[in-house]
C-alpha positions as semicolon CSV with decimal commas, in nm:
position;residue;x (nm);y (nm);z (nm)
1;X;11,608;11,919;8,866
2;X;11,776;11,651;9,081
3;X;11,632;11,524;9,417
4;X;11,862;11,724;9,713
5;X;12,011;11,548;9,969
6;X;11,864;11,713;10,240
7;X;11,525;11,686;10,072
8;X;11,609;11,305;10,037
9;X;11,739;11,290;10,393
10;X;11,344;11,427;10,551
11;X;11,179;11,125;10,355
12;X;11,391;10,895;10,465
13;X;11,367;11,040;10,807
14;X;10,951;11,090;10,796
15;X;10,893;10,705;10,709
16;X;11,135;10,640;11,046
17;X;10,886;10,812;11,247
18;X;10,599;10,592;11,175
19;X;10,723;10,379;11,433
20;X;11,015;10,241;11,669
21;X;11,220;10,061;11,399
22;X;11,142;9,689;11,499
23;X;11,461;9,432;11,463
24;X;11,604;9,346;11,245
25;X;11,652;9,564;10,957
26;X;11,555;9,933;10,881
27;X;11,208;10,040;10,862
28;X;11,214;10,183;10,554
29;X;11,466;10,108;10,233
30;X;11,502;10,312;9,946
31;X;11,566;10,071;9,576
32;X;11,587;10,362;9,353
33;X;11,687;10,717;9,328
34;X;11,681;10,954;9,002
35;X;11,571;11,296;8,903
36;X;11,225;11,163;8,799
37;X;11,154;10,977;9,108
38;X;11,261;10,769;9,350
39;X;11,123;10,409;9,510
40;X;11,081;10,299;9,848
41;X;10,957;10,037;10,083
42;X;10,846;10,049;10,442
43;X;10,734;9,822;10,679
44;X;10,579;9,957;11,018
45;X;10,532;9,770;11,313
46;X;10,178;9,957;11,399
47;X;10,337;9,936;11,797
48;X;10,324;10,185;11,980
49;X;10,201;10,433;11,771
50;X;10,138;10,735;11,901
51;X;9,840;10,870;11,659
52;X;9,840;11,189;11,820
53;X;10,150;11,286;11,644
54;X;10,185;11,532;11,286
55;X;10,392;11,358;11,052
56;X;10,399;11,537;10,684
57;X;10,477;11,502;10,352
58;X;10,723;11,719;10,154
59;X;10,647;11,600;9,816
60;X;10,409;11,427;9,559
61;X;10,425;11,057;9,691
62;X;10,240;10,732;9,577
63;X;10,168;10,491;9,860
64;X;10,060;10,148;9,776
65;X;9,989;9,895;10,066
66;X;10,112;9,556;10,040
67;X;10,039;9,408;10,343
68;X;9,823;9,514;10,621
69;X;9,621;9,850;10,647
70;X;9,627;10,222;10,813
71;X;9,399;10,546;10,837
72;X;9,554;10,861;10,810
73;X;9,379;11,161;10,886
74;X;9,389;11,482;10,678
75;X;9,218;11,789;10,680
76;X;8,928;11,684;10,922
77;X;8,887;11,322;10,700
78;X;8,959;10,974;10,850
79;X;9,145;10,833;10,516
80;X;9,153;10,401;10,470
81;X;9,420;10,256;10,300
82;X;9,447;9,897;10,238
83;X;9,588;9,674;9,951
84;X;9,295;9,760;9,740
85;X;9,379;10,084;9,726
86;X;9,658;10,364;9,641
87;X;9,665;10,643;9,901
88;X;9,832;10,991;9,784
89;X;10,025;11,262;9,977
90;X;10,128;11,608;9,887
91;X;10,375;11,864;9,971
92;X;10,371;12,037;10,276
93;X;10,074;11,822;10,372
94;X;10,034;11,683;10,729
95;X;9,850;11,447;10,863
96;X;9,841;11,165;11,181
97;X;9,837;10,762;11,125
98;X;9,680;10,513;11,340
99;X;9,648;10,133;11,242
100;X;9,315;9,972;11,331
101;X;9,446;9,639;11,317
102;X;9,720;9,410;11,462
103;X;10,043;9,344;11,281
104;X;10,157;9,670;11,097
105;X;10,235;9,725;10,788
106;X;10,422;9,716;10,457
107;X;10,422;9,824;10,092
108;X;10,592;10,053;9,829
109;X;10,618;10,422;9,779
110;X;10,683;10,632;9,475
111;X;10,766;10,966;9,524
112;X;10,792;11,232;9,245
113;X;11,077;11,504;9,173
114;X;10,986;11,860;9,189
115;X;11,026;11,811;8,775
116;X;10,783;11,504;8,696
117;X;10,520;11,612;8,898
118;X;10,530;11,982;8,743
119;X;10,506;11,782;8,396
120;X;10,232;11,565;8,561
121;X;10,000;11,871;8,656
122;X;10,098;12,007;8,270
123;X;9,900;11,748;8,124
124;X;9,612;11,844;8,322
125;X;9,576;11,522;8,541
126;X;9,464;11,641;8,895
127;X;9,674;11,468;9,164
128;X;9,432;11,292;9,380
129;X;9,361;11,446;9,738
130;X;9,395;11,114;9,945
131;X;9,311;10,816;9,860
132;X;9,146;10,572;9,524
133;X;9,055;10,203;9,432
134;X;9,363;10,044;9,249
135;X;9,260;9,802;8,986
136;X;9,449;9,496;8,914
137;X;9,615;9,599;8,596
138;X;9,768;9,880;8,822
139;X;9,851;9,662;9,080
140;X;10,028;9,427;8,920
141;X;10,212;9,733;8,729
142;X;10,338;9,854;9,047
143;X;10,426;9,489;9,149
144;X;10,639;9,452;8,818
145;X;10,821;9,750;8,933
146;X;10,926;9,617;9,303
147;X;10,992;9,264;9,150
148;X;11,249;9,477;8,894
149;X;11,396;9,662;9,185
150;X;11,435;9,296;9,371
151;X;11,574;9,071;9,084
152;X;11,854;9,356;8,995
153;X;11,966;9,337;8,640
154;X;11,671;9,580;8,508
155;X;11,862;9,949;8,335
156;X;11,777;10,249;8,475
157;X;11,603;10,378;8,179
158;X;11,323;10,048;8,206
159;X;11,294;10,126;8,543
160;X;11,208;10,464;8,538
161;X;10,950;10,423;8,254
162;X;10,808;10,132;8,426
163;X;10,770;10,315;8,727
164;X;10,629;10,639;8,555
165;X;10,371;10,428;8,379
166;X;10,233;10,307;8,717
167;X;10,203;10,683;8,872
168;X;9,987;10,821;8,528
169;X;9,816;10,479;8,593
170;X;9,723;10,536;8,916
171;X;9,671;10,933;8,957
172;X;9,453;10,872;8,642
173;X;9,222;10,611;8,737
174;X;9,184;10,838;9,096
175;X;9,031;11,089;8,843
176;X;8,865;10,843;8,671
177;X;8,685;10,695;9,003
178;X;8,649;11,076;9,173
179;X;8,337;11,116;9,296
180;X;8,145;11,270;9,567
181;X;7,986;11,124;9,845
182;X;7,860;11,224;10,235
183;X;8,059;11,202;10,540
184;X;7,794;10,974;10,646
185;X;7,884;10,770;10,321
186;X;8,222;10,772;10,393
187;X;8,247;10,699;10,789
188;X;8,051;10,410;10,703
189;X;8,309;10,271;10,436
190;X;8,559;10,334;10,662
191;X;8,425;10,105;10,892
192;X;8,320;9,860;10,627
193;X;8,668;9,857;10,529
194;X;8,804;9,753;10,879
195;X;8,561;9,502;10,918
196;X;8,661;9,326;10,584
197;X;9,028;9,412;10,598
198;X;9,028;9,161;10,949
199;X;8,791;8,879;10,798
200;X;8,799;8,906;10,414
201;X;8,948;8,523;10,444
202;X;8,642;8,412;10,582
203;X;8,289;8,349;10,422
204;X;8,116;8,699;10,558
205;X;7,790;8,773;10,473
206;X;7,597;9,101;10,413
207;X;7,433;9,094;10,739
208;X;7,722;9,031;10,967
209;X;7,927;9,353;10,814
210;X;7,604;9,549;10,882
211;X;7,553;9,410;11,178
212;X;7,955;9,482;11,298
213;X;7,937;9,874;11,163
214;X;7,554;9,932;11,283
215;X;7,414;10,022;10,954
216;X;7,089;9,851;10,801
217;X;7,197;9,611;10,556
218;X;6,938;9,755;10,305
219;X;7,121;10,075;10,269
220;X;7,492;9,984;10,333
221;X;7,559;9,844;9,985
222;X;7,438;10,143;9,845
223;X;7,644;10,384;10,097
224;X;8,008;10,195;10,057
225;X;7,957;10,208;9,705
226;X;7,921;10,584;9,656
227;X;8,226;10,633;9,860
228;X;8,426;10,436;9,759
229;X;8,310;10,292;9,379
230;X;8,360;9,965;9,497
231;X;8,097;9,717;9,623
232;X;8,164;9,546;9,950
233;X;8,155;9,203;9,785
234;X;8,409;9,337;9,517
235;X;8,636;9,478;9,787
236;X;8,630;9,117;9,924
237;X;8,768;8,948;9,641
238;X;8,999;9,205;9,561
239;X;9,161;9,172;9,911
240;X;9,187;8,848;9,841
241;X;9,345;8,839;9,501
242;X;9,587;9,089;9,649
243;X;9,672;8,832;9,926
244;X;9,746;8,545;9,680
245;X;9,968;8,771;9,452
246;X;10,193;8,870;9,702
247;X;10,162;8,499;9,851
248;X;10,280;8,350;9,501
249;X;10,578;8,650;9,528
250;X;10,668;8,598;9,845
251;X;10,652;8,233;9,940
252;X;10,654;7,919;9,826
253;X;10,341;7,723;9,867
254;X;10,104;7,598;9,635
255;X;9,872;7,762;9,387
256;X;9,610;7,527;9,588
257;X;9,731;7,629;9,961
258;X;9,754;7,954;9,873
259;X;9,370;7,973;9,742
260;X;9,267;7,811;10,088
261;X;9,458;8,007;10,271
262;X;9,275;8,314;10,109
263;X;8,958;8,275;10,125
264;X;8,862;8,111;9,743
265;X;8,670;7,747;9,733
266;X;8,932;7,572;9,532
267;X;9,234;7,657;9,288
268;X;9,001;7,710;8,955
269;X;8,848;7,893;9,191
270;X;9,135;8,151;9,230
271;X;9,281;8,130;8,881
272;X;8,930;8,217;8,738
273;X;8,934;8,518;8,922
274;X;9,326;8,590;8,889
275;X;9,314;8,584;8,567
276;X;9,017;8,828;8,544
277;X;9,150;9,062;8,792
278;X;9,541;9,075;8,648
279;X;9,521;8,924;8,300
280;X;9,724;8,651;8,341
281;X;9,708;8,282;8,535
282;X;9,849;8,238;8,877
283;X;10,080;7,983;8,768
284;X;10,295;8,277;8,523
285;X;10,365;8,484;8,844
286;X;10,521;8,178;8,985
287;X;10,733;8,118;8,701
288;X;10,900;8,444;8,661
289;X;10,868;8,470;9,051
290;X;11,174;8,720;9,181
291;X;11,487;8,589;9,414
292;X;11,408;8,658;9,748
293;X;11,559;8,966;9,927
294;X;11,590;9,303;9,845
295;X;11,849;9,500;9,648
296;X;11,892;9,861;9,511
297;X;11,932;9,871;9,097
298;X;12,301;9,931;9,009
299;X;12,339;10,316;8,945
């Protein structure tokens, strides 16, 4: 069943409301549209916010964060999403966004047709209620989409699988990592995940992120890690290795810059752990690095 206009025209208008639309450019641009799903990107200010305000969700959407982070709350929880992680929304669901840090936010959005994600709940995959860790290998999945999208020249029907293979990925591995854990457990990681979202560039130790969040740094480890199946110190690299990816997309600079700039010693410093995290060496994302700019695949 195809996507309706009208249906088409609420997403469109729901990402607007995130915030004022800051100049130039739109705040949100959709790259693809089909029957199966259709692709997005935002980018939100974080100005001006008012976090007060209901905003919704009309269908089955994947949310990945590229840059920056935001809490959403739903149903009574304080949800953190970041570039470590994939945060999910479902029909009719709604919920109010506030950013905890300066400098907005950007990313990519896939949101389902009526059809796929009927055919997704057939095969008995639960999607996930808010939020889950998003390893590299999906990542980097969901990156090869957008750099598709970006370069132009990619058929619909590559696309579309591409894409499709990055939402089972995803609402999969939520499954995969669901598991349950205290409020207490989870307020704390929330505030774990501020602290390192500002600072994972710098050298933080144990002891200052306990110190910053008032938990004993004995039992904080132990807490962020039942929330969110993640230690702190892997959250910390992962942040990082999210920062240099989209730094070796994005810009120019050096495979050694861009390792300073994110937080790792030295370059074999980086690559060891790029290479761990998405399979491959830094230096192959720069070669088959996309054109710069954005445009929609040819219908």
């Amino acid at each position: 069943m195809a996507m309706s206009h009208n249906l088409e025209a609420t997403a469109e208008r729901r990402f607007q409301n995130l915030a004022p639309p800051p100049p130039p450019g739109p705040l949100v641009q959709r790259h693809y549209r089909g029957e199966t799903l259709t692709v997005y990107e935002w980018r939100c200010t974080g100005e001006e916010h008012d976090s007060r305000r209901d905003e919704w969700s009309d269908a089955h959407e994947v949310v990945v964060p590229r840059r920056g982070v935001f809490v959403f709350q739903v149903e009574g929880r304080q949800v953190f999403a970041d570039r470590t992680r994939a945060a999910f929304f479902h029909p009719d669901e709604t919920y109010r966004v506030r950013h905890p840090l300066p400098g907005g936010d950007a990313g990519s959005v896939f949101r389902l047709g009526p059809a796929a994600a009927a055919a997704l709940m057939a095969e008995k995959v639960r999607f996930p209620a808010s939020s889950a860790p998003l390893d590299g290998r999906a990542y980097w999945l969901h990156r090869r989409v957008m750099r598709a999208l970006h370069d132009g020249g990619t058929s619909r029907l590559e696309l579309e699988e591409l894409a499709i293979e990055f939402v089972r990925e995803a609402v999969t591995q939520s499954n995969r990592c669901a598991r349950p854990a205290s409020r207490t457990a989870e307020e704390y990681a929330r505030r774990v995940q501020e602290v390192v979202a500002a600072g994972y560039r710098e050298p933080l130790t144990l002891t200052q992120i306990a110190r910053a969040v008032g938990a004993s740094p004995f039992h904080l480890s132990r807490l962020v890690k039942a929330a969110t199946g993640l230690s702190i110190h892997r959250m910390v690299v992962r942040l990082r290795l999210r920062d240099a990816l989209e730094q070796l997309l994005e810009t120019r600079e050096s495979v050694a810059f861009v390792a300073l700039s994110t937080g790792f010693a030295s370059h074999s410093h980086l690559t060891d752990a790029f290479r761990r995290e998405y399979g491959i060496p830094p230096s192959a994302v720069r070669a088959r690095r996309p054109r710069m700019g954005c445009r929609r695949a040819k219908p």
